[in-house]
N, C-alpha and C positions, 0 to 999 in steps of 0.2 A: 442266700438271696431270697426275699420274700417275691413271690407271682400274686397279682390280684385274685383274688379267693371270688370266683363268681361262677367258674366251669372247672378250676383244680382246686381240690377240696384233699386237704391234710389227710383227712380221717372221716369214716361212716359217724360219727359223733355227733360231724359239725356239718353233714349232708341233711337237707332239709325238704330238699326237691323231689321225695319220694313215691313219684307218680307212679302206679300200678301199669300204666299203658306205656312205660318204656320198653327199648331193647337193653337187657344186661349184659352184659361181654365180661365174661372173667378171665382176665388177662389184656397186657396190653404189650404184647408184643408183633410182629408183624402181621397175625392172622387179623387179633382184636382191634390193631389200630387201622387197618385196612379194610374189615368191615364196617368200622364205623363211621368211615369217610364217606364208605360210596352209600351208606344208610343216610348221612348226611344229604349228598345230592338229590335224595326221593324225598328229603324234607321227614325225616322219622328222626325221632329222638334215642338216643341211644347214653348209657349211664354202662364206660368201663371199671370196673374193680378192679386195683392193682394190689398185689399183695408188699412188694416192696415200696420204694419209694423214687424222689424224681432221679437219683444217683445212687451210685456202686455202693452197698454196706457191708462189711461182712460179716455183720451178727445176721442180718437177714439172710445173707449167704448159707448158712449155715443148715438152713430149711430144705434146701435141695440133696441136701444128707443122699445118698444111697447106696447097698451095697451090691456088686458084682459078682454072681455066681458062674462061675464057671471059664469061658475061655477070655482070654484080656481085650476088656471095651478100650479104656482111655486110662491115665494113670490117676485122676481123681475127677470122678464123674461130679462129681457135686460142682466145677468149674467149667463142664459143656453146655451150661445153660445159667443164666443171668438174673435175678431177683430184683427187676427194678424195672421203672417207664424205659418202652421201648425194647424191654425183651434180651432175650440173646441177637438182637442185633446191632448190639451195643460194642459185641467183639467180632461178629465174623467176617469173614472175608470178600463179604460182596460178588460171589463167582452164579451165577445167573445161565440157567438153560432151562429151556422146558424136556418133558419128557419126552421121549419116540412113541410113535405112536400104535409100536408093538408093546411097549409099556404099558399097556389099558388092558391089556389082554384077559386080567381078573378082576378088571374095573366094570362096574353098572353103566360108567358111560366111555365114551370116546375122546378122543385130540379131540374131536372136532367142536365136542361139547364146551371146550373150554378155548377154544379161537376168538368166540366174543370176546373175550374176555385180555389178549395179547395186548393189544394196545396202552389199555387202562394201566393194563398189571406193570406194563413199562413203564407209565407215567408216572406211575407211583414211585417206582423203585429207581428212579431216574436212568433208566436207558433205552438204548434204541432195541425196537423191537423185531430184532435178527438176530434167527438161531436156525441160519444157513449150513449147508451141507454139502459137501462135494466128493461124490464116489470116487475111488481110486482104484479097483478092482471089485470081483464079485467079494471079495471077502471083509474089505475096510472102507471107511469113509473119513474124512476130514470133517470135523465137528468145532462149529464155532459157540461161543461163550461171549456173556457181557459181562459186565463186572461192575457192582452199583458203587455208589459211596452211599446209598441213605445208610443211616440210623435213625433208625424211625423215632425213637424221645426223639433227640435232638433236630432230626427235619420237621418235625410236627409239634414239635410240642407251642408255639404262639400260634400254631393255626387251630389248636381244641383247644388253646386258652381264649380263643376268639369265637370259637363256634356258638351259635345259638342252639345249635342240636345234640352236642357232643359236652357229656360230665365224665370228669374221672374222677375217681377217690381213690388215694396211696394209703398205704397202710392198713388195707380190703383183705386180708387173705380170706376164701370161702373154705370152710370147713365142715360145711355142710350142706347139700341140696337136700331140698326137703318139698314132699309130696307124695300124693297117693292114689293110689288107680290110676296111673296112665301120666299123671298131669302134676306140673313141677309149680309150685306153690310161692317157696320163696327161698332164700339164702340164708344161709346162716352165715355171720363174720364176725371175726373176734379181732376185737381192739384193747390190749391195754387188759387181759384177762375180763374182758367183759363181751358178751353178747349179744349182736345188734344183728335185727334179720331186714331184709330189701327185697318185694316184689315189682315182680313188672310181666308185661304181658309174655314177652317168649325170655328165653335164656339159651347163651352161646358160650361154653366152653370152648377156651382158647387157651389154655395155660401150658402149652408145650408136648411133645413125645412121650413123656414118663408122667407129668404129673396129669394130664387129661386122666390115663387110665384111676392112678392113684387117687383120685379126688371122687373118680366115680366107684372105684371098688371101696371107699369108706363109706360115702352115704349110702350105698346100696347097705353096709353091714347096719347103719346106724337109722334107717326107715324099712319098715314093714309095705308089703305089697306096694313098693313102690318101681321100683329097677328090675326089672325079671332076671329073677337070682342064674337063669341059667346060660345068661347071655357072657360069652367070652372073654372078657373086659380083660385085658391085659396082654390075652394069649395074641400071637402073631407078631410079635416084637423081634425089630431089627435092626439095623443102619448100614452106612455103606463103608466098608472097611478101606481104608486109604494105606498104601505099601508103595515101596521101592521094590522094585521087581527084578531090578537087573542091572547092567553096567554095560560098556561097550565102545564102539569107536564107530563115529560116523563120518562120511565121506560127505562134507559139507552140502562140494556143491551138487554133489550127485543126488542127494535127498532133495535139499532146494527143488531142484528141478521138478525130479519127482511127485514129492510131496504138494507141487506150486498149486497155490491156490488165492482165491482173492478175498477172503472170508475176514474179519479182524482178527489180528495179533492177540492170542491170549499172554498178554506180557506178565510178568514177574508172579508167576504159576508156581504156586508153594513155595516163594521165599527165595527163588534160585537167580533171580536178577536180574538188573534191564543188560547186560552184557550174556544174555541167555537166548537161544530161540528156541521154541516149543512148538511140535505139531502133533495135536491133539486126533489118534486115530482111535475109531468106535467100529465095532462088528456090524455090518451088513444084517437086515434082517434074515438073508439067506443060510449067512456063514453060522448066525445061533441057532438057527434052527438045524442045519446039520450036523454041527459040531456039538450038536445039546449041552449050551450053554447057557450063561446069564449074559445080561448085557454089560460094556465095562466101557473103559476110554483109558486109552495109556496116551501119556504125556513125555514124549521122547524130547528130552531136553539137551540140546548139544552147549557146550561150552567153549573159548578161544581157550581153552588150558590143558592140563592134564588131569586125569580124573585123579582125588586122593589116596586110592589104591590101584593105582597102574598096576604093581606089582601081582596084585593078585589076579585082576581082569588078565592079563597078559598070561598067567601061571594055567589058568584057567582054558584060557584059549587054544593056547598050543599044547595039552592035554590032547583036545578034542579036536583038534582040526592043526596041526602044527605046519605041514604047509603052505597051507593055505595061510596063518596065520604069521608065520615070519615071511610072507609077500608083505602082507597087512603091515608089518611095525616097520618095515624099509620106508613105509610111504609114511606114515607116523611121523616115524625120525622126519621127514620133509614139509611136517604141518600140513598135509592135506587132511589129515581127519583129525575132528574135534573129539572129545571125550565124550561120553554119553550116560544123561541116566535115563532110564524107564521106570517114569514111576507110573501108578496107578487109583482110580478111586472104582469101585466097580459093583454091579448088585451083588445082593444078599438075598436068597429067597426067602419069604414067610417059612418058620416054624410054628406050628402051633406049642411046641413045647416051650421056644424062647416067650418068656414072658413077663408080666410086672404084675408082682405080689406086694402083698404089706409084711411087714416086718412087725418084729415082736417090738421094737424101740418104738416110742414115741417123740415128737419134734416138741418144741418148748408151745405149742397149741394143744396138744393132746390130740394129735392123729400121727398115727403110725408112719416111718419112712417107706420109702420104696425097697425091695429086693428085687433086683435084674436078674432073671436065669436065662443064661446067655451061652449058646454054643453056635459055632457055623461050621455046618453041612460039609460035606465032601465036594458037594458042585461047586462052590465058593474058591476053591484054591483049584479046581479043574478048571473053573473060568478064566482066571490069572496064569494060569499055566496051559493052557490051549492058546490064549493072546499070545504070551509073548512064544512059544515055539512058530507060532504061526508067523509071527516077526522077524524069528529068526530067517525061516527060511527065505521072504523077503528080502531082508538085509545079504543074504548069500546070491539071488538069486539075480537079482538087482543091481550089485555089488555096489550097494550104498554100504555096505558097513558089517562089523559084527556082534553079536549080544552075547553077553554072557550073563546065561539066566539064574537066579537067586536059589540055593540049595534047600531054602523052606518049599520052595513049590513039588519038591519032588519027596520029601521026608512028611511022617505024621506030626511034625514038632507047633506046638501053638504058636502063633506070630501075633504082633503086637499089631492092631487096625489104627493106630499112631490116629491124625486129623480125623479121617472119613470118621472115627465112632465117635464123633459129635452130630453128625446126623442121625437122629433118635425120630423112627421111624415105626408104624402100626402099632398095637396093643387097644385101639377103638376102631377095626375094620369096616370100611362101608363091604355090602351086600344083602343079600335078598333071604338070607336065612338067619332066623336067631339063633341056632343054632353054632353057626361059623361066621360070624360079623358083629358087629356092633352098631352100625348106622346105616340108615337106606339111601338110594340112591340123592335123597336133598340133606344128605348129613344130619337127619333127627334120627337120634334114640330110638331103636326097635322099640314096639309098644310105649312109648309115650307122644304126647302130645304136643308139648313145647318147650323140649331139651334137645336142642342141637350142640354137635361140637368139632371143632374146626382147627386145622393142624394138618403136619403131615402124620399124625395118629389115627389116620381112617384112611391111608394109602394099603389097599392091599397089596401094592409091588410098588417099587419103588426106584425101577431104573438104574440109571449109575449119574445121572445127574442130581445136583444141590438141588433143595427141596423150595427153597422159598419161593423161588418164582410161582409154581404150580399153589402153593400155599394161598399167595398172595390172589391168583387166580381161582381160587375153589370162595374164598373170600370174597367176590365179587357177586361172585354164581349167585352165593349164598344170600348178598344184599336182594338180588333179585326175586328171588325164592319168598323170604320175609315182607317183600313189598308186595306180593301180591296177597298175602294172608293179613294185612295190616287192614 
C-alpha cells in the first residue's frame, strides 16, 4: 500500500524538510509517538526516525540481536521488542497501572509529579483513568488495572500522516550521535550502506530498555569529549520477572465475599480466560517495609474446573497439613472450591552490576549488538516467597482456601521470568549524580545540553506494574519541559 509521501517519508534520502529548529525523536514507539503528539498541541515541530519500517520484517528483526548473560531473561530476547512504526506496542498486552507511589522512593520526583499528566496519558492509550485501590487488611490491597487496545502505528498512523507538525522517516536507523563539549550536533543514519546526517535544535532518545543504553554507549565509543566517559550508561538494568507461584483450591464464594470489591474486572489476565476470575492482591506500603521486601501483585486466578495437576497439589497438601487437608477435598469432591493458580509479576531491584554492554559481533550497520549481564538478587525470590506464605496463612485463616507454594521459592534453582522479562527496564537512570545515573531530574543527559532520552530506561525502580503507562506519562512531562526552552 502506497501513503501520501508529505509527513511519511520512506527514507532520510527522499527527506528534504531538514530544518535545524525541529524536535528529533529517535524511535517511534510509544514514548516517541507520545511525545510528539502533545509536542504537536504547543504547535512545535517534531521529525521521528524510525529504524524499521510501517510493518513486521524480519531481516530488520534481526537488529535487536542480543545476548543473555547469566540467569534466564526470556527464550529469545531479540522478539521482546519490535523493529517497526509503533514500536513493541505492536504485540503487547495492553495491561496499564500506574506506579505506587512508594515507587518514587529513588526517583528525583514524586506520584504527584506526574498526576498532570493521568488524564492525557489515558486519552492516549484509550482508557479510563482509574487505578483504584481497596485495602483488605494491614498487609494487602486490591489493585485495579486498565487494559488498552492502542497500537500506536496503527491508532496513529493517518493522524501523523495528517499532521502539519509531525514527520517521520522509516528506514532511519541512528548509528550515531554526534557532538562535542556538552552539545549534540547532529545524527548520523545509514540508508542503503550510505551516510546521511539530520540536525535539529534538541534530540530525544526513545528506542526502547536495551537499545537507548546501546545507541548511547556506541557514540560515546565513536566521539571524543562528547558523553562523559564516566557516566554509567547501561549499568542498573532490570525488568519484572513474571512466574506462577503456586497452585491451590479456593472457596469460591468465601473469597468473593472477602476479596469484594468494586474496582474493574481485570479479565482474561495472562491468557487464563473469560470463564476465569482474577483478584489482583499487592503489599501494603506497611507490609514491605516490614517484611523487607519489593513490591509485587499476585493474580489469584480461580477456575470452574480442576486444576491440571490435582494430583500433585493434593500430594502436596496432605504432606503439610493432611487433616486439614482431607476436610478440604470432602468439600472439593462437592464443587465448593475451584482450582486455583497464583501467578505473579513483581519488582526487581536495581543492580548496578546487571547491565548492557556491547559485544564483540557487529549488526549488518557496523555497530556492535547488545550483551545483557543479568542475574536477580536474593530479595527477588524473598519477595515471591514472603507474598505467597503470607497468602497462605490467609487462605487458612480465612478458610478461603489452600496454596500450595511452588518448590523454586524455597531451593537456589534459576527460574524462568517467562512474560514479565519483556519488561526491559533502567541502564539510562535518572538522578542527581553522574556518577550513579544517567539523566537529571527533566530526562537530559548529565553534562549535555540537548540530549534527552525517554523510556522506561531512566526508571530507577520500577514497581511491579507494566511500564507504559508511566512511559507514556514521563512523555508528556517531557513535551512540557521542551516547550518551555523552545
Amino acid at each position: 500500500m502506497q501513503y501520501r509521501i508529505e509527513m511519511f517519508f520512506n527514507n532520510i534520502y527522499k527527506y528534504s524538510k531538514k530544518s535545524p529548529k525541529r524536535i528529533i525523536i529517535i524511535g517511534s514507539g510509544p514514548a516517541g509517538i507520545s511525545l510528539a503528539l502533545e509536542l504537536e498541541k504547543r504547535k512545535i515541530h517534531s521529525i521521528i526516525l524510525e529504524a524499521g519500517n510501517l510493518e513486521y520484517n524480519e531481516e530488520s528483526q534481526k537488529f535487536y540481536h542480543a545476548k543473555v548473560i547469566g540467569d534466564h531473561l526470556v527464550d529469545d530476547i531479540k522478539y521482546s521488542r519490535l523493529r517497526m512504526f509503533g514500536g513493541t506496542s505492536g504485540h503487547w498486552g495492553g495491561t496499564c497501572r500506574t506506579l505506587d507511589s512508594y515507587d518514587f522512593n529513588s526517583w528525583l520526583i514524586e506520584k504527584k509529579d506526574l498526576q498532570p499528566y493521568l488524564k492525557i496519558a489515558s486519552e492516549i492509550l484509550n482508557i479510563k483513568p482509574l487505578f483504584r485501590e481497596k485495602k483488605i487488611n494491614d498487609d494487602f490491597k486490591i489493585v485495579e488495572f486498565q487494559t488498552s487496545n492502542v497500537k500506536f502505528g496503527e491508532k496513529y498512523k493517518n493522524h501523523i500522516d495528517k499532521s502539519n507538525y509531525i514527520d517521520i522517516i522509516f528506514n532511519s536507523p541512528v548509528t550515531n550521535i554526534i557532538g562535542k563539549e556538552g552539545l549534540t550536533e547532529k545524527l548520523e543514519v545509514k540508508f542503503e550502506n550510505q551516510k546521511y546526517y539530520i540536525s535539529g535544535s534538541k534530540y530525544v532518545l526513545a528506542t526502547g530498555g536495551i537499545e537507548n543504553s546501546r545507541i548511547l554507549l556506541w557514540s560515546r565509543e565513536m566521539n571524543k569529549n562528547f558523553i562523559d566517559k564516566n557516566l554509567p550508561i547501561g549499568n542498573n538494568w532490570y525488568t519484572h520477572p513474571y512466574h506462577i507461584l503456586g497452585k491451590g483450591f479456593t472457596n469460591y464464594k468465601t473469597a468473593t465475599e472477602y476479596f469484594k470489591h468494586n474496582l474493574i474486572e481485570f479479565e482474561n489476565a495472562f491468557g487464563w480466560g473469560k470463564d476465569t476470575k482474577t483478584f489482583n492482591v499487592s503489599p501494603t506500603r506497611k507490609f514491605i517495609k516490614d517484611k523487607q521486601i519489593l513490591n509485587s501483585c499476585i493474580f489469584i486466578t480461580t477456575f470452574d474446573r480442576k486444576n491440571n495437576n490435582l494430583k500433585n497439589i493434593v500430594k502436596n497438601l496432605l504432606c503439610i497439613a493432611p487433616q486439614i487437608s482431607h476436610n478440604l477435598l470432602k468439600k472439593f469432591e462437592k464443587k465448593i472450591f475451584c482450582g486455583t493458580t497464583f501467578s505473579s509479576s513483581w519488582e526487581q531491584n536495581p543492580n548496578f552490576q546487571n547491565k548492557i554492554r556491547l559485544s564483540n559481533e557487529l549488526d549488518g550497520l557496523g555497530v556492535p549488538f547488545a550483551n545483557i549481564y543479568y542475574k536477580k538478587d536474593d530479595i527477588v525470590r524473598k519477595t515471591a516467597r514472603v507474598m505467597m506464605e503470607e497468602l497462605g496463612k490467609l487462605y487458612v485463616n480465612k478458610n478461603i482456601g489452600r496454596v500450595s507454594i511452588d518448590e523454586f521459592l524455597y531451593n537456589n534453582m534459576d527460574y524462568k521470568t517467562d512474560g514479565g522479562g519483556q519488561h526491559h527496564l533502567g541502564g539510562t537512570i535518572m538522578g542527581s549524580s553522574n556518577a550513579n545515573s544517567v539523566v537529571d531530574v527533566d530526562l537530559k543527559l548529565h553534562s549535555n545540553k540537548n540530549l534527552f532520552v525517554l523510556g522506561s530506561s531512566v526508571y530507577p525502580s520500577g514497581g511491579h506494574a507494566n511500564p507504559t503507562f508511566t512511559i507514556v506519562q514521563l512523555a508528556c512531562r517531557l513535551a512540557d519541559k521542551i516547550s518551555t526552552e523552545i
